[in-house]
ZAMARGU-4260 file (C-alpha; in steps of 0.2 Angstrom, whole numbers, plus 5000, padded with zeros to 4 digits):
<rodrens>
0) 5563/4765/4996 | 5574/4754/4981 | 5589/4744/4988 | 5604/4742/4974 | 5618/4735/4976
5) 5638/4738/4968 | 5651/4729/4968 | 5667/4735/4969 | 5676/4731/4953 | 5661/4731/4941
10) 5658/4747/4931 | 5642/4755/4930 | 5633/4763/4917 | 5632/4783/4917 | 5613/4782/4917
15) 5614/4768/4930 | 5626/4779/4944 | 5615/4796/4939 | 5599/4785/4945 | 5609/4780/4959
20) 5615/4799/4964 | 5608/4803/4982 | 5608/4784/4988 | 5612/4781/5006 | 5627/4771/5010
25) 5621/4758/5024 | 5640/4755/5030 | 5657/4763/5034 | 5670/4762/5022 | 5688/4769/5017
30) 5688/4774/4999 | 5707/4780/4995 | 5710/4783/5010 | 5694/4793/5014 | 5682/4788/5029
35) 5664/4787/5023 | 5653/4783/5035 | 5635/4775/5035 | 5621/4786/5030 | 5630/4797/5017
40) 5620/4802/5002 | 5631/4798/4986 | 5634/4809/4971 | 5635/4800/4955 | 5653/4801/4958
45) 5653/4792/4972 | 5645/4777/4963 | 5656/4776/4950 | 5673/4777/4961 | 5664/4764/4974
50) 5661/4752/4957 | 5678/4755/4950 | 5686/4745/4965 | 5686/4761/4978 | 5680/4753/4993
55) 5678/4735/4998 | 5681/4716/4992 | 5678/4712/4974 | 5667/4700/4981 | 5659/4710/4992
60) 5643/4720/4986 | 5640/4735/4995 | 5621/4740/4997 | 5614/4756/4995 | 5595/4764/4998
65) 5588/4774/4986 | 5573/4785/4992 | 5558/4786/4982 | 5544/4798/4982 | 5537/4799/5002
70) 5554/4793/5008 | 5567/4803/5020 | 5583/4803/5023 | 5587/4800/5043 | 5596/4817/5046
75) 5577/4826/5037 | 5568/4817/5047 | 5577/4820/5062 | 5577/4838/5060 | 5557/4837/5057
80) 5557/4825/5073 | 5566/4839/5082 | 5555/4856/5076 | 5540/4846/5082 | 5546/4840/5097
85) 5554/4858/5104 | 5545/4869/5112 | 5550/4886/5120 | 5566/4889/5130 | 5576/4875/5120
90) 5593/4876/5108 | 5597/4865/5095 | 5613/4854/5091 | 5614/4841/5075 | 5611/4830/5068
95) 5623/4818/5069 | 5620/4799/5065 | 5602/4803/5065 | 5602/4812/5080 | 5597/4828/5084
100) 5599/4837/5104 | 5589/4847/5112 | 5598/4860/5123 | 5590/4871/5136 | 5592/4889/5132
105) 5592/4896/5150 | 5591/4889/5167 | 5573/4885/5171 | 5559/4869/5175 | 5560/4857/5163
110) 5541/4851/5156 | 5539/4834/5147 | 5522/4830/5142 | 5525/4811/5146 | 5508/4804/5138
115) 5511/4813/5121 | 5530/4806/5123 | 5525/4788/5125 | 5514/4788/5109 | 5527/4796/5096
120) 5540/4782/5104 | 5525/4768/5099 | 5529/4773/5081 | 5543/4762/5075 | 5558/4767/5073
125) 5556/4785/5080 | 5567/4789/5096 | 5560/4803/5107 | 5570/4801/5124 | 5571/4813/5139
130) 5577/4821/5156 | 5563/4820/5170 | 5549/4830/5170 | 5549/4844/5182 | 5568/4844/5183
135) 5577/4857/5187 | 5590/4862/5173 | 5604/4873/5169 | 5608/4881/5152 | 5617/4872/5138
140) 5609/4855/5146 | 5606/4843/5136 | 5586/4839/5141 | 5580/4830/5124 | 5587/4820/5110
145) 5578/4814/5094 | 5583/4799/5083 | 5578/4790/5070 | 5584/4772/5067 | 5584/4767/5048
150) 5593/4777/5034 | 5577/4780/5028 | 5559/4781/5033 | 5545/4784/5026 | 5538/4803/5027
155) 5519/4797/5035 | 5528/4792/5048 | 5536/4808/5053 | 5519/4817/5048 | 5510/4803/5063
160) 5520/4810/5073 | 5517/4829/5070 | 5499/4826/5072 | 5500/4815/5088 | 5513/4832/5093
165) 5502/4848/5088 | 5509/4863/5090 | 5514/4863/5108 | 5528/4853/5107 | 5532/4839/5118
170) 5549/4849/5129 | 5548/4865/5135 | 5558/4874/5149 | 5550/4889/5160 | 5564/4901/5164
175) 5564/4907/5180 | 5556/4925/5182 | 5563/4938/5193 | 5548/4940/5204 | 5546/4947/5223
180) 5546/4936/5236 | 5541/4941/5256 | 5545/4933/5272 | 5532/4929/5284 | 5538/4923/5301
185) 5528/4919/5316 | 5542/4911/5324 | 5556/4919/5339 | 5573/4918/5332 | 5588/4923/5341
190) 5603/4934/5332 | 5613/4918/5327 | 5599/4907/5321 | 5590/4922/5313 | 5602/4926/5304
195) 5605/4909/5295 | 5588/4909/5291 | 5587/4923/5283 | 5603/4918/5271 | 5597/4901/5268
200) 5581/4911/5261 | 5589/4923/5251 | 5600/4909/5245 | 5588/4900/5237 | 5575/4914/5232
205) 5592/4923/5222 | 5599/4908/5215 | 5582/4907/5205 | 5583/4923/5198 | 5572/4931/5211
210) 5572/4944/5228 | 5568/4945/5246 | 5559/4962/5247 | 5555/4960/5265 | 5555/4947/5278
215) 5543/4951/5293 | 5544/4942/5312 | 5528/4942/5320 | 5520/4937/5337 | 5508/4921/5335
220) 5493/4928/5336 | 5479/4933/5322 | 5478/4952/5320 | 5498/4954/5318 | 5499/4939/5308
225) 5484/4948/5296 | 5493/4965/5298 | 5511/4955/5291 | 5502/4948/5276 | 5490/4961/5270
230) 5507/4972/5268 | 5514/4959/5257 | 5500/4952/5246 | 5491/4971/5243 | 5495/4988/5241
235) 5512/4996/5236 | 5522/4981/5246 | 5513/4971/5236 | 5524/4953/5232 | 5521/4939/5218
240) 5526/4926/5233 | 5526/4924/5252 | 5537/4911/5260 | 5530/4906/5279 | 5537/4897/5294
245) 5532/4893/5309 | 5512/4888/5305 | 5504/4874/5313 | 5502/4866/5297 | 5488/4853/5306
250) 5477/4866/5315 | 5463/4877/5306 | 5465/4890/5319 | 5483/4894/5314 | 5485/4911/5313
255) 5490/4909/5295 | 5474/4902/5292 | 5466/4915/5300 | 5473/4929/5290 | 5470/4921/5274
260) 5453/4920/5278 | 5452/4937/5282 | 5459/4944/5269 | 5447/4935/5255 | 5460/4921/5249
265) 5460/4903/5251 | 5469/4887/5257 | 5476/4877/5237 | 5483/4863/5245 | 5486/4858/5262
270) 5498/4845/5262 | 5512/4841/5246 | 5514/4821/5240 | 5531/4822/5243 | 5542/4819/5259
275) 5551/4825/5264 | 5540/4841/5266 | 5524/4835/5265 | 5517/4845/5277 | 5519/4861/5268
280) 5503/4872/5261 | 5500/4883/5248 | 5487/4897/5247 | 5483/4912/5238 | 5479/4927/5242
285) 5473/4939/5227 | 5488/4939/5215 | 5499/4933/5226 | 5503/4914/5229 | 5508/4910/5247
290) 5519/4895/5252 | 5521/4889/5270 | 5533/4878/5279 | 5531/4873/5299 | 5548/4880/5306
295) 5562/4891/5300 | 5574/4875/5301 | 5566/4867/5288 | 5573/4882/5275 | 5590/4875/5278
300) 5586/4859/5272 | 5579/4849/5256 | 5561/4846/5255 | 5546/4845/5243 | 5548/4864/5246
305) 5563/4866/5231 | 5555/4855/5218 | 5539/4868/5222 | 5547/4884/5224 | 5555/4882/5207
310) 5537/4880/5199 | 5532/4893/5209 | 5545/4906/5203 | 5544/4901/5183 | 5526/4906/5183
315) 5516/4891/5186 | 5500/4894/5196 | 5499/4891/5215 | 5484/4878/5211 | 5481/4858/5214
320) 5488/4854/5199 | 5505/4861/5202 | 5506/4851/5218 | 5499/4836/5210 | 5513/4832/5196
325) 5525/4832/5213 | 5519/4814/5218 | 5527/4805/5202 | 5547/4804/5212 | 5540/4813/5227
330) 5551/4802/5235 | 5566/4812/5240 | 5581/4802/5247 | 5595/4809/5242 | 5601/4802/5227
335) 5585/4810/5221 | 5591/4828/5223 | 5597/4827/5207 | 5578/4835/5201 | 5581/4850/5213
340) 5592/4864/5209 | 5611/4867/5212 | 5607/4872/5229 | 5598/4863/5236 | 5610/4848/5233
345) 5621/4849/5246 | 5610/4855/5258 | 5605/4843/5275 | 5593/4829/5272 | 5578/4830/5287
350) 5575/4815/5297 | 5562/4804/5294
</rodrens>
């Protein structure tokens, strides 16, 4: 990059305002009338009507960056920022000043893979900045924005970047998949209370794109509670997920246990780093993920259960790694439901 400077007032030479056409004007001005903000590349026009007395105080010089071979202008270098940044599931607004936003394209999980993140924002002056990872987003959110500083920048930076990136992008969002869900109960419920269970359920399983295909009350013992599952997690009632409540969570012989035993799956996690809701489990049996809460009650409120159940239902795996990105803002008070979906928001907070 070549910094030149004109001063209103003082002609230029044709060949000098040819060599600067494309400079890059490092401050607003009113020429004539005319707004031109900082950042606009000139035409040799441009040069000569700013030299002629256009713009500014005869005494005043006005500085301008000429790009040379490997330079960029900030608006290029944005937009290369930006393609390499974006993943799947993402719109694209800009750039403006530099800047160039990432939209979501659908409602879905927002993913941020933070430890590439922090290593494009160590190369100076790039501007990578984000919504949480894991949050739960809308379409037409914004969830990404890219800047770069300078008017100009040098072209190896951008290409540091791209490396550091690779193809997978650094922002994604999962849209949420319309997959079956079944309902396990081993709980008594009367009419009234049964009822709100239900619609808290189908609530949330719908508002993520999602249907209840069957919701199933059973006695607390082992052989219904087998007989319950195997009809949702095999066979033509076969469903991608099955909700539980009612499970004692803390003892082995839980029925749920049991059954999932005897049917050939296995126990993912017992136990979620989040509270409220860290006494939830997850476990799979063949294809389908299962995901169980203590008691029916705990549907109508907000736990670790809506930042998982998301996950769940935009295609992420029932497995320990899953669970594991809950701990970093497990911490769910409630000015923390902002990460949840729409919801889940307004819904009680548990005690304790």
């Amino acid at each position: 990059m070549r910094v030149e400077r004109v001063t209103p007032g003082e002609p230029v030479s044709d060949r000098r305002a040819q060599g600067l056409a494309g400079a890059v004007l490092t401050r607003d001005l009113s020429v004539a009338g005319e707004r031109w903000a900082k950042g606009r590349r000139l035409t040799s026009g441009d040069v000569e009507r700013l030299a002629e007395g256009g713009a500014g105080e005869p005494e005043r010089p006005i500085t301008l960056l000429v790009l040379e071979d490997g330079d960029l202008h900030e608006d290029e270098a944005a937009l290369r920022l930006a393609a390499a940044v974006a993943g799947s599931g993402l719109t694209q607004r800009g750039p403006a000043e530099s800047r160039v936003d990432l939209l979501a394209a659908h409602d879905g999980v927002l993913h941020v893979r933070t430890a590439v993140l922090e290593r494009v924002d160590r190369i100076d002056p790039l501007e990578v900045f984000t919504r949480l990872d894991g949050q739960i987003v809308q379409a037409g959110e914004l969830v990404a924005s890219v800047k770069v500083a300078p008017h100009v920048v040098s072209a190896e930076l951008i290409e540091r970047a791209e490396r550091i990136i690779g193809r997978r992008g650094i922002v994604h969002v999962a849209a949420f998949r319309p997959r079956t869900v079944g309902v396990v109960v081993k709980q008594s419920l009367h009419a009234p209370a049964r009822e709100r269970f239900e619609l808290s359920v189908r609530q949330k399983v719908e508002a993520l794109g999602s249907t209840v295909t069957a919701i199933l009350y059973v006695a607390d013992a082992a052989d219904p509670v087998t007989d319950a599952l195997a009809s949702v997690v095999g066979g033509t009632g076969r469903v991608d997920l099955v909700l539980t409540a009612g499970g004692a969570s803390t003892d082995p012989f839980d029925p749920f246990f049991v059954a999932i035993d005897r049917l050939g799956g296995k126990l993912v996690r017992h136990g979620i780093p989040a509270h409220p809701g860290s006494m939830l489990w997850l476990a799979r049996v063949g294809r389908t993920d299962i995901l169980g809460l203590p008691t029916c009650g705990a549907y109508s409120k907000a736990t670790a259960a809506d930042l998982l159940l998301p996950r769940l239902l935009s295609g992420e795996r029932a497995d320990a790694r899953t669970v594991a990105r809950l701990g970093h803002g497990g911490i769910l008070t409630r000015e923390m439901r902002f990460r949840m979906p729409p919801y889940a928001r307004d819904l009680d907070a548990p005690e304790g």
